[in-house]
Structure formats: C-alpha cells, structure tokens
TIRO-2110 file (N, C-alpha, C; in Angstrom, 1 decimal):
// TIRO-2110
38.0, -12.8, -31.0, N, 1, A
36.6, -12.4, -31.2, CA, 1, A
35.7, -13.7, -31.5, C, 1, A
36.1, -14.3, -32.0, N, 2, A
35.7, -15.4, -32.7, CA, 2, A
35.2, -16.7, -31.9, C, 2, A
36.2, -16.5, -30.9, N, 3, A
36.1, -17.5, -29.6, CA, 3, A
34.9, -17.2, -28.0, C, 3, A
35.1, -15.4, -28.0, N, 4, A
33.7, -14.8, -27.5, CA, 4, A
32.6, -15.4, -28.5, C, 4, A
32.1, -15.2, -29.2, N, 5, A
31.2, -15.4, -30.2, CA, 5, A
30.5, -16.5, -30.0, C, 5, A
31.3, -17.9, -30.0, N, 6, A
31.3, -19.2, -29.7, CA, 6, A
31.2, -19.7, -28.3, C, 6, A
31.5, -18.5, -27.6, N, 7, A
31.1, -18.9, -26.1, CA, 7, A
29.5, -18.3, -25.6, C, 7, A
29.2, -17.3, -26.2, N, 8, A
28.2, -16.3, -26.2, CA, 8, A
27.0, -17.4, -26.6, C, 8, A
27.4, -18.2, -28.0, N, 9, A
26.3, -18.7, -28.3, CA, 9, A
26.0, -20.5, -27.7, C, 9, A
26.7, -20.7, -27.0, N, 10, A
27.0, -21.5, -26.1, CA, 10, A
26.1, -21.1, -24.5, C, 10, A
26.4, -20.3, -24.6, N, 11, A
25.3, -19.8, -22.8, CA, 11, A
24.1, -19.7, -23.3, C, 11, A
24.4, -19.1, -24.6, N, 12, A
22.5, -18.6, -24.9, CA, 12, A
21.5, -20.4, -25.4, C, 12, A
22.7, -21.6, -25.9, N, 13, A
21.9, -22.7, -26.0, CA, 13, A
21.9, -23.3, -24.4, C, 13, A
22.9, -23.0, -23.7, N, 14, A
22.8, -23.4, -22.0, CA, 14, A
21.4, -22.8, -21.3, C, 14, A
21.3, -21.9, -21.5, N, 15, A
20.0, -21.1, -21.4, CA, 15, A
18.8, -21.6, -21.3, C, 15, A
19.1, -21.7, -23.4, N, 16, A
17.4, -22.1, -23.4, CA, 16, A
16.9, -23.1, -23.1, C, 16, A
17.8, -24.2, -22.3, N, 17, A
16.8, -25.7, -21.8, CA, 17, A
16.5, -25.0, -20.4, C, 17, A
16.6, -24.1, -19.8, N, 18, A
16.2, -24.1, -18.6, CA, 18, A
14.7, -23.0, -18.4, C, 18, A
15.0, -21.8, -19.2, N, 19, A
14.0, -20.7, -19.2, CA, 19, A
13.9, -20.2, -21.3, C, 19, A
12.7, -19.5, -21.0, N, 20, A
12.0, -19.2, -22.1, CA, 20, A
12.0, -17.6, -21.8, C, 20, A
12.7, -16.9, -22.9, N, 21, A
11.7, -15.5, -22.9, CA, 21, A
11.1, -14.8, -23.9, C, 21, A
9.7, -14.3, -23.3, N, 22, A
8.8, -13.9, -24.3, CA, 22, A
8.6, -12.3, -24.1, C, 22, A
8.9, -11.4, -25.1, N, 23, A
9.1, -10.1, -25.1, CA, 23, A
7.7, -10.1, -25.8, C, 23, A
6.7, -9.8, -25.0, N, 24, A
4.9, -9.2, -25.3, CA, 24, A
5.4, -7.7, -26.0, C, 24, A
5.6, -6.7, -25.8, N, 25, A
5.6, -5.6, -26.5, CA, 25, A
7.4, -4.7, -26.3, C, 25, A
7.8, -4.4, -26.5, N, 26, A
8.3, -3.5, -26.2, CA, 26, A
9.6, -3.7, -27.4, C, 26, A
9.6, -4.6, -28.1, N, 27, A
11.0, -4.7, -28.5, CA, 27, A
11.1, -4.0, -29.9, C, 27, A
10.0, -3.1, -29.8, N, 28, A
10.6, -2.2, -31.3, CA, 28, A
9.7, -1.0, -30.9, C, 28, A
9.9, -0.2, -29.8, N, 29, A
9.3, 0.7, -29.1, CA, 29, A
10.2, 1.0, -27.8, C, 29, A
9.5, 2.2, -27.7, N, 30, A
10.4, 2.9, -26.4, CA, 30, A
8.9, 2.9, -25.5, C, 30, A
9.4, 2.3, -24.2, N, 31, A
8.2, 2.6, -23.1, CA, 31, A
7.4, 1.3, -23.4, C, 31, A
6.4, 1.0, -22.2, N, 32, A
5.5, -0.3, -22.8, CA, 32, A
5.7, -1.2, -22.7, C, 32, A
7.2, -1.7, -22.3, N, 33, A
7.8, -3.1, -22.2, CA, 33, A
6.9, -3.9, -21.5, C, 33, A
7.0, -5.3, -21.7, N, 34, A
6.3, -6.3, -20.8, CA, 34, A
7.0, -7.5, -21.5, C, 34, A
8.0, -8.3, -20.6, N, 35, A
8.7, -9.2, -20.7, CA, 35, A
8.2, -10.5, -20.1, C, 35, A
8.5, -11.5, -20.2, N, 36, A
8.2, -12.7, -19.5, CA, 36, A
9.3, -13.6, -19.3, C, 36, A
9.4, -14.3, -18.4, N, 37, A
10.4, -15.0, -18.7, CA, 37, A
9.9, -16.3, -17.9, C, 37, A
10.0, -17.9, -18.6, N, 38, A
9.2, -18.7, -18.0, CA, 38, A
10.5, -20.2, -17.9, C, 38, A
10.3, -20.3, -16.5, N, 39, A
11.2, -21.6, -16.6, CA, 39, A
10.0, -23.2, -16.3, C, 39, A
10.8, -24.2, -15.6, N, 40, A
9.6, -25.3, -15.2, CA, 40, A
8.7, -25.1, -14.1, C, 40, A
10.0, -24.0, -13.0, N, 41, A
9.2, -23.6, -12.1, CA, 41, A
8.6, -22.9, -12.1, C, 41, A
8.8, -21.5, -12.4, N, 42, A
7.7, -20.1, -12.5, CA, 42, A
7.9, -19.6, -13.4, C, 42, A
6.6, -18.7, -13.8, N, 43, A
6.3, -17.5, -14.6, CA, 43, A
6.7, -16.5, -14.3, C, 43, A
7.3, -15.6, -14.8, N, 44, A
7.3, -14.2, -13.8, CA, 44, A
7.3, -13.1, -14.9, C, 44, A
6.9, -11.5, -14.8, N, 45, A
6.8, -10.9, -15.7, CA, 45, A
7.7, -9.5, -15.2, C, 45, A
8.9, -9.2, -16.0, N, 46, A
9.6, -7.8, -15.9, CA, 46, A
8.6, -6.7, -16.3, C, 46, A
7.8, -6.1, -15.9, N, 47, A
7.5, -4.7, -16.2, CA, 47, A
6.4, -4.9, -16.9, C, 47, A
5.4, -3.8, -16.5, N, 48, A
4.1, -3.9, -17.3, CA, 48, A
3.5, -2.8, -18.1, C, 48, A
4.1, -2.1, -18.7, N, 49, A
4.4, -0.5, -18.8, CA, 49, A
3.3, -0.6, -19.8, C, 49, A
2.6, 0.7, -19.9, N, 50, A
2.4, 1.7, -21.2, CA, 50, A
2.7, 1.9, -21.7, C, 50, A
2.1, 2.5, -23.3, N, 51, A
2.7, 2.7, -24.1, CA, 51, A
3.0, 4.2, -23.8, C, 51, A
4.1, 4.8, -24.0, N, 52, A
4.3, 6.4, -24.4, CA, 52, A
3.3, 7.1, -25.2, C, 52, A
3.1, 8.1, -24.5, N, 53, A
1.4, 8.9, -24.9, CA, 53, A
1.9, 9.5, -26.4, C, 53, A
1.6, 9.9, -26.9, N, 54, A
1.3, 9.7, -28.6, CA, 54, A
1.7, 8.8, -29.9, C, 54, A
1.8, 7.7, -28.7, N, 55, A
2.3, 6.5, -29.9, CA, 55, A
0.8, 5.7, -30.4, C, 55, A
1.4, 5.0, -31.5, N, 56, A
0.2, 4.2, -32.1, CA, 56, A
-0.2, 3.3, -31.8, C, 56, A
0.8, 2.6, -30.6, N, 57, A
0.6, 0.8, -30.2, CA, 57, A
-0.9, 0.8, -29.4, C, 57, A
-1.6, 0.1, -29.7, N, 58, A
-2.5, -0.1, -28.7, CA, 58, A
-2.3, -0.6, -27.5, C, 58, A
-3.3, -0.1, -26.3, N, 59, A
-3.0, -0.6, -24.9, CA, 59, A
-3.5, -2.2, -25.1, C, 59, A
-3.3, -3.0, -23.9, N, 60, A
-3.8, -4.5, -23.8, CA, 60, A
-4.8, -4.3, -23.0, C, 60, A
-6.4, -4.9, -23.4, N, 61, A
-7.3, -4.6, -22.4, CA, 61, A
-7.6, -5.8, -21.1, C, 61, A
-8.2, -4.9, -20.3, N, 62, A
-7.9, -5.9, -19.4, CA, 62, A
-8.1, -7.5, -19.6, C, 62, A
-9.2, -8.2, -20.8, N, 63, A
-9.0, -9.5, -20.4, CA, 63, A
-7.9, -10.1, -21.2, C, 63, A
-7.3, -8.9, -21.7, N, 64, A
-5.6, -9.7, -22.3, CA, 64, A
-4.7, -9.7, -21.7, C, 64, A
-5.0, -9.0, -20.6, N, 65, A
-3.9, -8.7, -19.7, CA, 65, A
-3.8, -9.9, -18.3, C, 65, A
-5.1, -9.9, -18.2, N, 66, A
-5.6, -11.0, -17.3, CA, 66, A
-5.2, -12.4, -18.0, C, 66, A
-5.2, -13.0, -19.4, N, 67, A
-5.0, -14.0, -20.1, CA, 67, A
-3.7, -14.1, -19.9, C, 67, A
-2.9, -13.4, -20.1, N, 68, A
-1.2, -13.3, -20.6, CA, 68, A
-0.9, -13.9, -18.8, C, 68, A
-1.3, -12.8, -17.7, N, 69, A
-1.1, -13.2, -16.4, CA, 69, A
-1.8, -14.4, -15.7, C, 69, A
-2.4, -15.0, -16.7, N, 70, A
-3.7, -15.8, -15.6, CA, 70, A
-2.8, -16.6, -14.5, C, 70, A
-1.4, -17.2, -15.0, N, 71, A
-0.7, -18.0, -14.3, CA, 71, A
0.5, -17.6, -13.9, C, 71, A
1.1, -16.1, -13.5, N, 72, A
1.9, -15.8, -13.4, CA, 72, A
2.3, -16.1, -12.2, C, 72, A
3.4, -16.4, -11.4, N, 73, A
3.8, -16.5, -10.2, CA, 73, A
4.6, -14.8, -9.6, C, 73, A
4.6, -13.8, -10.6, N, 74, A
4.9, -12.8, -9.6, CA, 74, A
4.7, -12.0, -11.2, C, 74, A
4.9, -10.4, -10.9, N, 75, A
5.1, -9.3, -11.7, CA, 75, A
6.0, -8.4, -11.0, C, 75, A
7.2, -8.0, -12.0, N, 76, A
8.3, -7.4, -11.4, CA, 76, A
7.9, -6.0, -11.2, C, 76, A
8.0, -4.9, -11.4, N, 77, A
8.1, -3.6, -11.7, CA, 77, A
9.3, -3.2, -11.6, C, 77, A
10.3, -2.5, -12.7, N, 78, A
11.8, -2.2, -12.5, CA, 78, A
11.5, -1.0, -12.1, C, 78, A
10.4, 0.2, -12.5, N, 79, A
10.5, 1.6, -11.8, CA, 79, A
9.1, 1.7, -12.1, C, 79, A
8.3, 2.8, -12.1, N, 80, A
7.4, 3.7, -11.6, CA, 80, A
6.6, 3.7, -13.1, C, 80, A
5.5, 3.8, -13.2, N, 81, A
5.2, 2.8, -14.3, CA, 81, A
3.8, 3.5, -14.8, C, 81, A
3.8, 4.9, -14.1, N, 82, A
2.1, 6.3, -13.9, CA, 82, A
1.0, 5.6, -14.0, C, 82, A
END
C-alpha cells in the first residue's frame, strides 16, 4: 500500500510540470462542472454545465464566461448539457 501511495504521488508531481488543472465550479456540487486543464500548448475546458435547478450557486454571466474562455483552444462537452 505504501508503495502505491508513493508511486501515485510520483505521477501526480510528473504531471504537474507538464499541465495545470483548474476546477471553476463543480467540486462541491452535483451538476455545473466546468474544468480546465492548461498545459504550454493549449487551454481546453471539460464541460460547461449549469447549475441543477434549485441550487443556490450562482450562474456565470456571460462576461465571466467569456473572460474564463477568452483564450481557450477548444470546449469539451462530455454529454448533453439543456
């Protein structure tokens, strides 16, 4: 166990010299996600979701949405997103 552990945190410092990830919303909520992940070469963004209808998070309006993407090189969408 001990030796997984030590290899786990070994890929995750191999990792981080190459890409960055920046979790915008989603990581203490269900629904809403919008991930980033940035390396030297490109920006790209996993999923641009909503929040689930009776939650309290506020939406991003569009010139935050526009700011966050100004320089994206693509937007993923994993599924269907209403």
């Amino acid at each position: 166990m001990e030796r997984e552990i030590k290899e786990i945190l070994l890929f995750r410092t191999q990792i981080a010299k190459y890409m960055k990830i920046t979790i915008h919303r989603g990581a203490n909520q269900i629904g809403g996600c919008i991930t980033e992940i940035t390396t030297k070469e490109a920006k790209i963004f996993i999923d641009f979701g909503s929040n689930l209808p009776g939650t309290d998070n506020l939406e991003y309006t569009a010139d935050e949405v526009r700011k966050i993407t100004a320089d994206a090189d693509a937007i993923f969408y994993s599924h269907y997103h209403g």
